[in-house]
C-alpha positions as CSV (number, residue, x, y, z in Angstrom):
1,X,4.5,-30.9,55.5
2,X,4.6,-31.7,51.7
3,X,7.7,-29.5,51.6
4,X,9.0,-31.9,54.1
5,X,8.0,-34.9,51.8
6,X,9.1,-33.4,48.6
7,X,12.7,-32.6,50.3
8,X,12.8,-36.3,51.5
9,X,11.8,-37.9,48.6
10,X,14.6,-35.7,46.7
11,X,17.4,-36.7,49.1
12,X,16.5,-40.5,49.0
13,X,16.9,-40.2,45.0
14,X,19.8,-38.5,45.2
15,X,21.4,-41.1,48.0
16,X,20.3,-44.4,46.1
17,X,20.5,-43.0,42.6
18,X,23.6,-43.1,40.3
19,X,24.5,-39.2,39.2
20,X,23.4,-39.7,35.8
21,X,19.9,-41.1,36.6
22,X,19.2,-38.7,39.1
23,X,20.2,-36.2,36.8
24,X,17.4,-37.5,34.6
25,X,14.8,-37.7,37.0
26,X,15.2,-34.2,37.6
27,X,15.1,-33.3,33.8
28,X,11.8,-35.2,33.2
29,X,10.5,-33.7,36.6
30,X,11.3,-30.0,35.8
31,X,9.3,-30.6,32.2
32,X,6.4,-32.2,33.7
33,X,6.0,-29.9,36.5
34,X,7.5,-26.9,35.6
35,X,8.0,-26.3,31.5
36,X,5.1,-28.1,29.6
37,X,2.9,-26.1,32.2
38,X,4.6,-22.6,31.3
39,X,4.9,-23.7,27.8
40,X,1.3,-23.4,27.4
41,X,0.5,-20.8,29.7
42,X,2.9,-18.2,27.5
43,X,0.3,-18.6,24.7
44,X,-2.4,-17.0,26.1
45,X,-0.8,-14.9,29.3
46,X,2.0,-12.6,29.8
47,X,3.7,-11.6,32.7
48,X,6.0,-8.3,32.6
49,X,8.8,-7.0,35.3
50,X,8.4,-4.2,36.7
51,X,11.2,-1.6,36.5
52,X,12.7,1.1,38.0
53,X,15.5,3.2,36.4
54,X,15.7,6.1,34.4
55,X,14.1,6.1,30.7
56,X,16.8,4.0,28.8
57,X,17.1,1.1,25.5
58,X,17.5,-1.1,28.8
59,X,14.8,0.0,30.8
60,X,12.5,-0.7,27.5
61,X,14.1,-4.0,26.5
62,X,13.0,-5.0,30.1
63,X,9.9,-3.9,30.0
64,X,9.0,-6.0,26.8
65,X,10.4,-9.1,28.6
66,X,7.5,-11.9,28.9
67,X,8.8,-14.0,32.2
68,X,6.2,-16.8,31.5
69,X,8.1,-17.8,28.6
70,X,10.3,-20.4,28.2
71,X,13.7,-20.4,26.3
72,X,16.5,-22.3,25.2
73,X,18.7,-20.8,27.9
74,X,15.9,-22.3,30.8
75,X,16.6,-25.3,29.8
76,X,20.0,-25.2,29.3
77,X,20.4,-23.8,32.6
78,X,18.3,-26.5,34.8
79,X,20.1,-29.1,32.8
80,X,23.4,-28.2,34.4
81,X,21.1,-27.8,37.6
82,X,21.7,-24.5,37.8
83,X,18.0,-22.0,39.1
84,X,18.4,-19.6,37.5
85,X,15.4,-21.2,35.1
86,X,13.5,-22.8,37.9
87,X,10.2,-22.0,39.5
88,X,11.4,-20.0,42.2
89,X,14.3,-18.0,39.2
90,X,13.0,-16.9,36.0
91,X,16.1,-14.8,35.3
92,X,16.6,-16.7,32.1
93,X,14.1,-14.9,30.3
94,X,15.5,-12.1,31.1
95,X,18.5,-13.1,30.0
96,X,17.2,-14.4,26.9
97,X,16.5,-11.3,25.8
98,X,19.1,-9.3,27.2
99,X,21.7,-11.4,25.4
100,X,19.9,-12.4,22.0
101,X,22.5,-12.2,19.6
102,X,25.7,-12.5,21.3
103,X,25.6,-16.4,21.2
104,X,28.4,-16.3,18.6
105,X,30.6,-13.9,19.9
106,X,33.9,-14.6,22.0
107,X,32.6,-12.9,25.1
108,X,34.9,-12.9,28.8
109,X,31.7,-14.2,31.2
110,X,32.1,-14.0,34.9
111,X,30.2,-15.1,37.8
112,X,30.8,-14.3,41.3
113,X,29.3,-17.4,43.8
114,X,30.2,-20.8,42.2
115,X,27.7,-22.3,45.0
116,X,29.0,-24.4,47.9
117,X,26.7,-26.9,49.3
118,X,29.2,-26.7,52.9
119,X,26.3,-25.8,55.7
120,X,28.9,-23.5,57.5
121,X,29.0,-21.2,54.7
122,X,25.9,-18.9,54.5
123,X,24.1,-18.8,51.8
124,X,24.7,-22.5,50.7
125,X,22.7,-24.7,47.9
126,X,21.6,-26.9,50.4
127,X,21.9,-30.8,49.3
128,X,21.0,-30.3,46.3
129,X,22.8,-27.7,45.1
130,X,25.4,-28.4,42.2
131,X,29.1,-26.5,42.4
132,X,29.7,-24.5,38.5
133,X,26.0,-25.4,37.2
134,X,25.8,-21.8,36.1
135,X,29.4,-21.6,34.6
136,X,28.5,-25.0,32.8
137,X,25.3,-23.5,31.8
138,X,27.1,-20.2,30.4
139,X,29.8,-22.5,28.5
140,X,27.3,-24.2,26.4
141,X,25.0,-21.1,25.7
142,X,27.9,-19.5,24.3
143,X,30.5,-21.5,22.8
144,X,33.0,-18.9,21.8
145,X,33.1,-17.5,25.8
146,X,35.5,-17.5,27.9
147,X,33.8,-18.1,31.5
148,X,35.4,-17.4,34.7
149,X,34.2,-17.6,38.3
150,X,35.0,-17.1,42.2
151,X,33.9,-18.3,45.2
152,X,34.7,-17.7,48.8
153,X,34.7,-21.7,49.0
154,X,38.1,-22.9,48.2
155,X,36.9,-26.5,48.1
156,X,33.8,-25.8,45.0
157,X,37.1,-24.1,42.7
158,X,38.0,-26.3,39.3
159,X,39.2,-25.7,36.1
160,X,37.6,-27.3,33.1
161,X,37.6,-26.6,29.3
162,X,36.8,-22.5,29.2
163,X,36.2,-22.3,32.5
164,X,38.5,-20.9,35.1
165,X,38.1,-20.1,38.9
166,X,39.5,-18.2,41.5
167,X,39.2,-17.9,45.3
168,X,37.1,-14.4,46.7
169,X,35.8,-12.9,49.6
170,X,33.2,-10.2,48.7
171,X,33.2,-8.6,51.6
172,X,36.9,-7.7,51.5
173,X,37.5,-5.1,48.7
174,X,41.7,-6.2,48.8
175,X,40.4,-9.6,48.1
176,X,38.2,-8.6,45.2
177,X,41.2,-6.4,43.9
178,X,43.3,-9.2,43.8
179,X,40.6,-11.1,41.9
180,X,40.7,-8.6,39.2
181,X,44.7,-8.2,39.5
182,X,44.7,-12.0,38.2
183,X,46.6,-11.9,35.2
184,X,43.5,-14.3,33.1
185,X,41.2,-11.7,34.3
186,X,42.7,-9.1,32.8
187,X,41.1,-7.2,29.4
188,X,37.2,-7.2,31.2
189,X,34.3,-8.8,31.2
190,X,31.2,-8.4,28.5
191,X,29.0,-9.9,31.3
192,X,29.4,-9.8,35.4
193,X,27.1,-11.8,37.3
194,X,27.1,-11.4,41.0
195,X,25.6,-14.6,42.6
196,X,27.6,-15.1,45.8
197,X,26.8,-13.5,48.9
198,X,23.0,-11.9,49.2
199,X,23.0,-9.0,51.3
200,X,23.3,-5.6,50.4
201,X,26.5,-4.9,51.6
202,X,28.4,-7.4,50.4
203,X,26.7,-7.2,47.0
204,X,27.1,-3.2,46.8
205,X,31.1,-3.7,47.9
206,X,31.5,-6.1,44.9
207,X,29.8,-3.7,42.8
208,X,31.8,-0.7,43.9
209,X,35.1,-2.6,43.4
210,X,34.0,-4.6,39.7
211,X,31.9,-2.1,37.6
212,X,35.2,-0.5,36.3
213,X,36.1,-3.7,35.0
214,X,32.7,-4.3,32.5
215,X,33.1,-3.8,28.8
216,X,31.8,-1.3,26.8
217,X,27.8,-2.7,25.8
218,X,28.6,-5.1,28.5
219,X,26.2,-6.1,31.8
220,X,26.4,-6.7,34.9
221,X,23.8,-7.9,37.2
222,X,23.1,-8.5,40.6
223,X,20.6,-11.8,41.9
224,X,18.6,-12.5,44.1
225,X,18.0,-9.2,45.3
226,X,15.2,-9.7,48.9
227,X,12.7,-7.2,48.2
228,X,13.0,-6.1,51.7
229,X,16.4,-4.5,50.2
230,X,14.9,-2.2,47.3
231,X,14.5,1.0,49.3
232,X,18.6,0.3,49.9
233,X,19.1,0.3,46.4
234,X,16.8,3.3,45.1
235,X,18.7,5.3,47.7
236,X,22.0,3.8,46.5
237,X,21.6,4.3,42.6
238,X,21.9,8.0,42.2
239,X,25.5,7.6,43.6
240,X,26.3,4.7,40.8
241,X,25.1,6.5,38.5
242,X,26.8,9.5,39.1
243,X,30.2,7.5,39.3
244,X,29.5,5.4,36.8
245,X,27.6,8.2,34.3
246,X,28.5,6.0,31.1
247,X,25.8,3.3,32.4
248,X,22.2,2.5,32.3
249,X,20.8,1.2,36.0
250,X,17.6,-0.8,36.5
251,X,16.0,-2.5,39.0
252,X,13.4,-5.1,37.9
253,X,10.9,-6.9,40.2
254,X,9.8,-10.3,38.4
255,X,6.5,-11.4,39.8
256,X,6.5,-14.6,40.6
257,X,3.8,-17.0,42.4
258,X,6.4,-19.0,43.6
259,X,8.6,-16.3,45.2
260,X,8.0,-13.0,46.1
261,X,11.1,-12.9,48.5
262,X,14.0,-12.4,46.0
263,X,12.9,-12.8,42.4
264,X,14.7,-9.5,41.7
265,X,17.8,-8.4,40.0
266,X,19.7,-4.9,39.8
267,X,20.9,-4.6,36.0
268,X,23.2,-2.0,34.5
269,X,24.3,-2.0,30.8
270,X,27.8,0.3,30.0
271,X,27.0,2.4,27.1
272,X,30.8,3.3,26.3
């Protein structure tokens, strides 16, 4: 019932409010509810993922990860409104330290699932979802990047300053070749983000037909994996990384009060 209330109250503000002032309210709402409270939290508490892969620099990087601290990058990401940083998402402190020192660099950044919130598409934002947040939020964490993305929506595609997008189905590997035969997608990517269709299939299809294309010390990583699916992937991984034997693969649960249904993410670093 307060689900119900909260969901109400949230469509009412968006109805009656202009962009920009619901925008706002959702700011100050995420830092009372949501940042001051983890803020504080981080001092005393820490909260690791837990990982599964064999013994690598990323395996250990993600170990050290504290997911009750808050960045730069959570913010950055909710402001765009983007969840990636939100209650039931803590990927950005993942991210965080994944990607510390590359802010700078003129990195190629691509995201598959520019979000639709169309109800006949599965898998949509719901009302409140925002088409690009993520690409917007990648844009302004690194201002030197290039940032491309793809959806199966045609209606959620745009083109803005550094951004680029392109239509894809992922579960039809002539479609995601002809994603990568795009001559602006040509040279790679330093970092793939698959956050488009959530089922195993289609997100092990993407993989299969993408990897090839990640840069040397590059990553690519998988969302929202269910936790119903990690017995999939464990029995998947040894024929990755025996294709791919020039990358480092890890799965990493991220405990999460709020979500224990598919606060998960399959991560793989190319070493050369």
């Amino acid at each position: 019932m307060l689900v119900n209330l909260k969901a109400s109250v949230r469509e009412r503000l968006q109805r009656e409010l202009p962009p920009g002032a619901y925008k706002s309210v959702r700011s100050f709402w995420w830092y009372g509810r949501f940042y001051l409270p983890r803020r504080v939290a981080s001092i005393c508490m820490r909260r690791s993922p837990v990982v599964q892969g064999q013994p690598s620099g990323l395996v250990d990087q993600l170990r050290e990860v504290n997911l009750i601290a808050l960045t730069a990058m959570c913010s950055i990401m909710t402001k765009y409104g983007s969840d990636k940083g939100s209650r039931r998402h803590n990927y950005t402190a993942v991210y965080s330290r994944l990607f510390r020192g590359l802010r700078g660099r003129p990195l190629r950044i691509f995201e598959m699932g520019i979000g639709t919130a169309n109800p006949h598409f599965v898998f949509n934002m719901g009302v409140e979802g925002v088409p690009g947040a993520s690409l917007r939020g990648w844009r302004e964490i690194f201002p030197h990047a290039l940032i491309f993305g793809a959806d199966l929506d045609r209606d959620v595609l745009f083109a803005e300053d550094r951004i680029q997008t392109f239509y894809c189905d992922q579960l039809d590997s002539i479609a995601i070749r002809n994603l990568w035969a795009q001559p602006s997608m040509q040279g790679g990517m330093d970092i793939i983000v698959d956050d488009g269709l959530h089922t195993f299939q289609a997100n092990a299809l993407f993989l299969s037909e993408s990897l090839e294309h990640l840069r040397p010390t590059g990553f690519y990583i998988v969302e929202d994996i269910k936790t119903a699916d990690f017995a999939n992937w464990k029995k998947q991984l040894p024929s990755y990384a025996s294709q791919f034997p020039n990358c480092d693969f890890a799965l990493a649960e991220l405990p999460n009060p709020f979500n224990d249904y598919d606060n998960n993410l399959l991560i793989i670093q190319r070493r050369s």
